[in-house]
MILOMAR-809941 format. One line per 10 residues: number of its first residue (from 1); their letters; for each residue y, x, z of C-alpha. Coordinates in nm, 2 decimals. Example, Ala and Ser with C-alpha at 12.3 -4.5 7.8 and 13.67 -1.06 7.14 Angstrom:
// residues 2
1 = AS = -0.45/1.23/0.78 | -0.11/1.37/0.71
//
This chain:
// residues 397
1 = XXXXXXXXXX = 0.00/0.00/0.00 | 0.26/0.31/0.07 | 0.16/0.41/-0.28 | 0.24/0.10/-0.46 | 0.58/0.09/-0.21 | 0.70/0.36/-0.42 | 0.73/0.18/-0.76 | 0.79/-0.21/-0.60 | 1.10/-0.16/-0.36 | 0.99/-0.52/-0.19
11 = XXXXXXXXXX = 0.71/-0.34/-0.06 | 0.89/-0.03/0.05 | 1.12/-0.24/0.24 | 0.86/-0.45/0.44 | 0.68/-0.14/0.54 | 1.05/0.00/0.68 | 1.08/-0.33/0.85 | 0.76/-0.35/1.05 | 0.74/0.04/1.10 | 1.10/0.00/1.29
21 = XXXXXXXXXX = 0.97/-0.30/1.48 | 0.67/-0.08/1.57 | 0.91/0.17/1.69 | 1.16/-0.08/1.88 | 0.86/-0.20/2.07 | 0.77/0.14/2.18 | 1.14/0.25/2.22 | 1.21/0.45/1.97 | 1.43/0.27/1.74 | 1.75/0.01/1.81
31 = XXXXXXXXXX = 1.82/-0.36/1.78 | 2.08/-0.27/1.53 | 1.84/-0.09/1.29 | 1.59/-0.32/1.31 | 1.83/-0.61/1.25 | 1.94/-0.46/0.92 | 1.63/-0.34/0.81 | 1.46/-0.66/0.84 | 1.74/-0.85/0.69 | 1.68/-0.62/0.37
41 = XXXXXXXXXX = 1.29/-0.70/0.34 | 1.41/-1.10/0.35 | 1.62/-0.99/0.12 | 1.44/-0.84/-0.11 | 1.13/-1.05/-0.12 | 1.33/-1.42/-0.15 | 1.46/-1.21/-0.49 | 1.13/-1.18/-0.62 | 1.00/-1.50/-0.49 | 1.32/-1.64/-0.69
51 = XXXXXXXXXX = 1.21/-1.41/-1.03 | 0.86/-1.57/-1.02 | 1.00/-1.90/-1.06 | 0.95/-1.78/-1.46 | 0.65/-1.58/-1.43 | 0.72/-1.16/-1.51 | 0.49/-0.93/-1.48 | 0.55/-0.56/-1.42 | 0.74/-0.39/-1.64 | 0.50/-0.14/-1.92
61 = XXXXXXXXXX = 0.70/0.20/-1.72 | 0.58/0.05/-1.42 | 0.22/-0.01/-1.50 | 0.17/0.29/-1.68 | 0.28/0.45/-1.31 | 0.05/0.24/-1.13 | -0.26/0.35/-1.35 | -0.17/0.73/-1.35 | -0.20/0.66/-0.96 | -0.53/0.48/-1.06
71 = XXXXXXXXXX = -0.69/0.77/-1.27 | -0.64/0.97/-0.98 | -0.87/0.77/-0.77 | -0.63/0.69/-0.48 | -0.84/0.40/-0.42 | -0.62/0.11/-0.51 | -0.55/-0.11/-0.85 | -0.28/-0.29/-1.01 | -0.13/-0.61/-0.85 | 0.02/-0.88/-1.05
81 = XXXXXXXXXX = 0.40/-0.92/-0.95 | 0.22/-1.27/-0.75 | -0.01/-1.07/-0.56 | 0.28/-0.82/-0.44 | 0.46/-1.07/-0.34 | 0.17/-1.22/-0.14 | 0.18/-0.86/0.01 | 0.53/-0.86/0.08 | 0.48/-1.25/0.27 | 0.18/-1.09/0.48
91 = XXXXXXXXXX = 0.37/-0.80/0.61 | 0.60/-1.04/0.75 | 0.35/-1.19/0.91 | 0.31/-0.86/1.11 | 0.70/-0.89/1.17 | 0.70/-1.18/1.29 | 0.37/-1.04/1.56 | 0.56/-0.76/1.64 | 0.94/-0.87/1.76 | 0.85/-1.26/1.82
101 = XXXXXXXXXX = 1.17/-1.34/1.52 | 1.15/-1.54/1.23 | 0.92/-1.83/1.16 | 0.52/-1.71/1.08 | 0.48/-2.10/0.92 | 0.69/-2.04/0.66 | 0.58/-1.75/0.54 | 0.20/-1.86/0.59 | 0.31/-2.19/0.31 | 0.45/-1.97/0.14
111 = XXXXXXXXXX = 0.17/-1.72/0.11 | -0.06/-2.03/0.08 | 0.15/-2.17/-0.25 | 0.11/-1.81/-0.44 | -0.30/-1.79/-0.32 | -0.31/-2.13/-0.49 | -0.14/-2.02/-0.83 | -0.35/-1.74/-0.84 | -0.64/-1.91/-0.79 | -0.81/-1.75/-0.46
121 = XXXXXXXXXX = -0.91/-2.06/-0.29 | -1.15/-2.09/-0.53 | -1.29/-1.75/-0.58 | -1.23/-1.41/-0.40 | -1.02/-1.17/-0.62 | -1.18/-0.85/-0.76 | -0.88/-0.56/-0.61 | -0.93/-0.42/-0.30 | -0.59/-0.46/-0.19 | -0.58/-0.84/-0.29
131 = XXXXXXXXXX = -0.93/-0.88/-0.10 | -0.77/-0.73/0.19 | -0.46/-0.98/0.16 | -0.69/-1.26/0.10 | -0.87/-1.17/0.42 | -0.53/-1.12/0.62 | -0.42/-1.45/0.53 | -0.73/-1.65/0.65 | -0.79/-1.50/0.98 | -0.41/-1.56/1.03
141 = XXXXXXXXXX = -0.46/-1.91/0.88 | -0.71/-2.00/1.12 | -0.58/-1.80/1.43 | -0.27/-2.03/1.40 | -0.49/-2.37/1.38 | -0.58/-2.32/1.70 | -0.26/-2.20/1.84 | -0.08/-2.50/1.70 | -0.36/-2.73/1.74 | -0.37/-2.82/1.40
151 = XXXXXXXXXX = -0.58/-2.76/1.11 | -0.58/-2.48/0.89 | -0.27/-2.49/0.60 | -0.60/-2.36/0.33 | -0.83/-2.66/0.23 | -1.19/-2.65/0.37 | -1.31/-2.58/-0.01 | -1.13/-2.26/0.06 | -1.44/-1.96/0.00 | -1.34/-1.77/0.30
161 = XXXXXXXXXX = -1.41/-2.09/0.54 | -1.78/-2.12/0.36 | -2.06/-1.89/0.43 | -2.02/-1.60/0.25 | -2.17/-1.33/0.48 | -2.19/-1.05/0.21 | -1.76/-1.05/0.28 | -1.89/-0.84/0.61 | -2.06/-0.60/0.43 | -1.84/-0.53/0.11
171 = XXXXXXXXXX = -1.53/-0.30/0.10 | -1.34/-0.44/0.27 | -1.57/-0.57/0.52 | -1.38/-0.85/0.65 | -1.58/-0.76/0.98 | -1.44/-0.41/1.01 | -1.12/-0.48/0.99 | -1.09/-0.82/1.17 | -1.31/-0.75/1.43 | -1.46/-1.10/1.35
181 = XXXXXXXXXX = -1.79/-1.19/1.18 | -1.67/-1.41/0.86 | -1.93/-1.68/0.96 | -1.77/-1.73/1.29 | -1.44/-1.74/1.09 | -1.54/-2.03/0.95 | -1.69/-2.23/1.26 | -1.34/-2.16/1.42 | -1.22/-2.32/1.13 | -1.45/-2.65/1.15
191 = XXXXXXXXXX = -1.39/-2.63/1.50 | -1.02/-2.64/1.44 | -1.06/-2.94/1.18 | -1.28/-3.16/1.43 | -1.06/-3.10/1.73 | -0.72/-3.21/1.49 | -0.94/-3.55/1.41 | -1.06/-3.61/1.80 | -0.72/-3.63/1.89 | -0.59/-3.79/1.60
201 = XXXXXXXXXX = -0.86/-4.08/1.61 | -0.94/-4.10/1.95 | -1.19/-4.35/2.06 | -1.23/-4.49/1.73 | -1.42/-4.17/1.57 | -1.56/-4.03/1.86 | -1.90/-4.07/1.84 | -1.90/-3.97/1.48 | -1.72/-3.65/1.52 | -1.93/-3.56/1.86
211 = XXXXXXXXXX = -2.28/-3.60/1.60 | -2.14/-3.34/1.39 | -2.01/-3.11/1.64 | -2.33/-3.11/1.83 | -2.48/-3.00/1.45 | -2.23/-2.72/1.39 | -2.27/-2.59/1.76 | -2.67/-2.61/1.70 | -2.58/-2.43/1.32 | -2.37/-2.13/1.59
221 = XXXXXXXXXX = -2.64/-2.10/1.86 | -2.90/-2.02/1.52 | -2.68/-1.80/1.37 | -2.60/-1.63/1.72 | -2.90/-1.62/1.91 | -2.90/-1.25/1.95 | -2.58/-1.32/2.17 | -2.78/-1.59/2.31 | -3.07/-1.34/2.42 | -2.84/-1.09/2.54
231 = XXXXXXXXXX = -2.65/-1.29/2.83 | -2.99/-1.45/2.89 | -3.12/-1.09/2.99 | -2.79/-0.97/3.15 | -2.67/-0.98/3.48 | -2.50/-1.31/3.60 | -2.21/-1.28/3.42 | -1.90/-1.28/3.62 | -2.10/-1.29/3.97 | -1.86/-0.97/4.11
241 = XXXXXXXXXX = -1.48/-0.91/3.96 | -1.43/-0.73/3.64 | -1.37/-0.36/3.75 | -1.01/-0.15/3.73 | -0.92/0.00/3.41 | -0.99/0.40/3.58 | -1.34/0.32/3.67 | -1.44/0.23/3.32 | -1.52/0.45/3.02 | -1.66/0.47/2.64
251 = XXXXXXXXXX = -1.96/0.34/2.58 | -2.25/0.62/2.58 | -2.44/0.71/2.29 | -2.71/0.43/2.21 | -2.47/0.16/2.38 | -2.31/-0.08/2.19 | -2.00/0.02/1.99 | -1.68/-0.10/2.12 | -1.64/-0.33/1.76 | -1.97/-0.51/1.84
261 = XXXXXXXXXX = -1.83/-0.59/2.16 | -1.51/-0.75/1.97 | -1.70/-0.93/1.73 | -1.95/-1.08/2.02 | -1.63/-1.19/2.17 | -1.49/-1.44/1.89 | -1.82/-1.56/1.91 | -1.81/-1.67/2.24 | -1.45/-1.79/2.19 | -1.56/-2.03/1.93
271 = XXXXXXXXXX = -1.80/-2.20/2.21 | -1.54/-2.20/2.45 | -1.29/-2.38/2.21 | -1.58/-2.63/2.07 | -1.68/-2.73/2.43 | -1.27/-2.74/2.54 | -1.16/-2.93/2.24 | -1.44/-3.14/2.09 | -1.69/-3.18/2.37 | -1.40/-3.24/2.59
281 = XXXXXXXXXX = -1.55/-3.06/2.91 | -1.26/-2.96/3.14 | -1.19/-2.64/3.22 | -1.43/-2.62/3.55 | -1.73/-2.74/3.34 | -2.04/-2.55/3.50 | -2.07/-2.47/3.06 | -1.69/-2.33/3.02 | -1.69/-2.11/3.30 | -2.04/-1.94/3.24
291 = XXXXXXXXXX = -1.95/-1.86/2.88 | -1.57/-1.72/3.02 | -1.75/-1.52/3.34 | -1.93/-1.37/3.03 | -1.63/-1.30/2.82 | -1.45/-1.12/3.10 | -1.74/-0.91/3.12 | -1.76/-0.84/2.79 | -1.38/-0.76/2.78 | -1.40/-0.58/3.08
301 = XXXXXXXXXX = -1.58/-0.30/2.93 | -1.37/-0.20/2.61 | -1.11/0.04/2.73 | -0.73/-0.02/2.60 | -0.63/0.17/2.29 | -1.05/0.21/2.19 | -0.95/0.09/1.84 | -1.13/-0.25/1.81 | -0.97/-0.43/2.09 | -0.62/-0.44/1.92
311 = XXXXXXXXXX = -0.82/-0.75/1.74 | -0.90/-0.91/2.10 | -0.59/-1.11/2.20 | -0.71/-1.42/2.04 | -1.06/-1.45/2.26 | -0.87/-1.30/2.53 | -0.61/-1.55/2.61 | -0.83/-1.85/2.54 | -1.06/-1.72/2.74 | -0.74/-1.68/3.01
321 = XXXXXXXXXX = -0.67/-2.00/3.00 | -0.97/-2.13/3.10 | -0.95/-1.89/3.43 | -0.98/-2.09/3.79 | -0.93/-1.83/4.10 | -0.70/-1.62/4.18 | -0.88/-1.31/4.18 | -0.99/-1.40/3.78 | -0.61/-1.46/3.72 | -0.52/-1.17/3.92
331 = XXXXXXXXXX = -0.83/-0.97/3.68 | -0.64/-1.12/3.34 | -0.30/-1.00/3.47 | -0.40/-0.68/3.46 | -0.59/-0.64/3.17 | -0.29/-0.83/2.99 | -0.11/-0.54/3.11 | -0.34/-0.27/2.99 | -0.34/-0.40/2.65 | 0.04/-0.49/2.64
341 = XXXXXXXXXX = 0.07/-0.07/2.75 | -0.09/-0.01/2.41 | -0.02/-0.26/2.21 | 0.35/-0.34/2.23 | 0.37/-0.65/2.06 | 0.61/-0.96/2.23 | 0.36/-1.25/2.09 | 0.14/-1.08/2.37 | 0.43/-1.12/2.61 | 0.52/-1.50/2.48
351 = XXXXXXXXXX = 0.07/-1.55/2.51 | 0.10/-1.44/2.89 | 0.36/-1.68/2.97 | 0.22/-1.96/2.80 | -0.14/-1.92/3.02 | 0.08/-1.86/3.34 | 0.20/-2.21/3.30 | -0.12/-2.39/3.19 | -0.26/-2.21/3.55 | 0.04/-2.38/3.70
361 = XXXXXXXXXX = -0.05/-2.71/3.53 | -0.40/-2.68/3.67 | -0.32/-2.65/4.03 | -0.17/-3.05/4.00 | -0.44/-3.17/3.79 | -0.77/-3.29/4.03 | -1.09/-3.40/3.83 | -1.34/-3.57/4.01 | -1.69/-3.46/4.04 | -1.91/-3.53/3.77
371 = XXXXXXXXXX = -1.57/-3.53/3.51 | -1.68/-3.66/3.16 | -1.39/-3.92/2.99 | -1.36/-3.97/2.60 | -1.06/-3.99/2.70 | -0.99/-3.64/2.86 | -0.70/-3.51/2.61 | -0.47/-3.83/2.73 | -0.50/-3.65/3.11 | -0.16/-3.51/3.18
381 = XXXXXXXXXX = -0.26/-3.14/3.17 | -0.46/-3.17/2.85 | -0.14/-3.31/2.69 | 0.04/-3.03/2.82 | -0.16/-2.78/2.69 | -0.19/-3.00/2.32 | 0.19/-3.06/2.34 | 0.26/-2.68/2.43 | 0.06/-2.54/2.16 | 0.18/-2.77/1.88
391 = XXXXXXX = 0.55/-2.68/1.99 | 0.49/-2.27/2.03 | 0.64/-2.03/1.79 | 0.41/-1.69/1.85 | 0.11/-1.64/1.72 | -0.16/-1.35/1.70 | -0.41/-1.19/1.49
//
């Protein structure tokens, strides 16, 4: 991508822009800079957004550029002047993360209309770089259905939310750099869709849409078993406290790699939402907090700044969320903390104060024993949470 920055300015301007929000985050930079650098990436990419209203293709001098670069095997290919501006509308994305600014929706329609004219929903492309955009855009897609409690913007037809498992394998392995299995991508993605039409129908649809949610978490438990198997064998997951960030290290050779960990965890996270959003169990259900003990202890032993855990924020604050004692709030407190030390991002910040006051909510709300209503989401701390999420601003991938 620096590459192709050096012949499409639009480019080269969104990489400034998020390399100075990088640096702000960390110090290094100034409001001021970041202000005017960002201002010139918006710039800059509602130009070309406003040239492709008459479709124009790189120039010959340009292309000629791009495949000299090509013949030299630097390992990228020529994008049409829609797919660089797709590239340009995802790095704002990652603006958007990194100084909590500017509104990820629009940019996500946006991205959305130019996938559509280019015919990805469909079919994936055949470039690298426009797999890797493709990719980008789906997990961030998805990510965001569940943070606004919506559905995804992509239709279902879409061929990253069907079962395509060979996208985890391929260059680039959506798996790799996501940190999430591509079939669990797209049960988050179902899950998001039945959760939408729960709340949206209510009564009226429920026993419909409870059938094919038990089906799709019966299709999860298949596909996962080896998770399954796992937490059958280990220890009682959450029985004593998630241990400090000094006593912890890599994982020895033979262990697990610290990616496999990751990817276990959006598994996990998918059961959690299914069972909090569709299934409707409340947050102390015996089911929630045996699959959340064992996501704290999953997340307890990847260090901060391994590598693969800059991918965990999703699992992690859903999984917050759905802490009940102090000394597991107290546990996600500080491992927010860790993480926020090496990932300086302010969506994490905006996360944190968003699970601080569903905690609060909690402490009001009193469920009696044996809890199980249809009606669970018209309680008033499920409407908080619903009403929160469908009103918030960050995001995360």
């Amino acid at each position: 991508m620096a590459l192709l920055a050096l012949s499409y300015p639009v480019l080269l301007n969104g990489i400034l822009s998020v390399s100075t929000a990088h640096m702000h985050n960390y110090g290094r930079s100034n409001e001021a800079l970041l202000s005017s650098r960002q201002s010139r990436a918006l710039t800059s990419l509602r130009s070309v957004l406003d040239s492709l209203q008459t479709p124009v293709e790189p120039n010959d001098d340009a292309r000629r550029k791009m495949q000299k670069h090509t013949e030299s095997n630097v390992g990228f290919s020529v994008l049409s002047a829609r797919e660089i501006a797709l590239a340009a509308i995802m790095m704002q994305t990652t603006s958007v993360l990194l100084t909590g600014v500017g509104n990820v929706d629009v940019h996500m329609k946006c991205a959305l209309y130019l996938i559509q004219d280019l015919g990805y929903l469909r079919r994936p492309p055949c470039s690298v770089t426009a797999k890797t955009l493709i990719h980008r855009f789906a997990m961030v897609d998805v990510i965001l259905a569940h943070l606004r409690f919506r559905r995804p913007m992509a239709p279902g037809s879409f061929f990253m939310y069907q079962e395509h498992e060979k996208l985890d394998h391929e260059e680039p392995s959506f798996r790799d750099m996501h940190g999430c299995h591509q079939r669990v991508l797209c049960f988050l993605a179902q899950i998001s869709v039945l959760s939408v039409e729960l709340a949206e129908d209510g009564i009226s649809s429920y026993a419909e849409i409870q059938a094919r949610a038990y089906s799709l978490e019966t299709e999860m438990r298949v596909w996962g078993r080896g998770y399954h198997i796992t937490m059958a064998c280990a220890p009682t997951a959450g029985s004593t406290l998630p241990t400090s960030q000094s006593t912890r290290s890599r994982p020895e050779s033979g262990e697990r790699s610290d990616l496999d960990v990751v990817c276990e965890c959006f598994y996990w996270t998918a059961h959690i939402l299914l069972l909090r959003r569709v299934f409707l169990d409340p947050t102390r259900s015996s089911r929630v907090q045996l699959i959340r003990r064992h996501l704290f202890s999953l997340m307890d032993g990847l260090v901060a700044g391994c590598g693969p855990d800059s991918s965990l924020s999703f699992p992690f604050y859903m999984a917050a969320r759905e802490a009940t004692t102090l000394a597991e709030r107290d546990w996600v407190r500080r491992k927010h903390t860790e993480m926020l030390n090496v990932y300086r991002d302010r969506s994490r910040e905006f996360l944190m104060t968003a699970t601080e006051m569903i905690w609060e909510s909690a402490a009001k709300e009193v469920y009696p024993v044996g809890f199980d209503d249809p009606f669970l989401w018209q309680r008033p701390h499920e409407r908080l949470i619903r009403t929160m999420d469908q009103n918030a601003t960050y995001f995360m991938f």
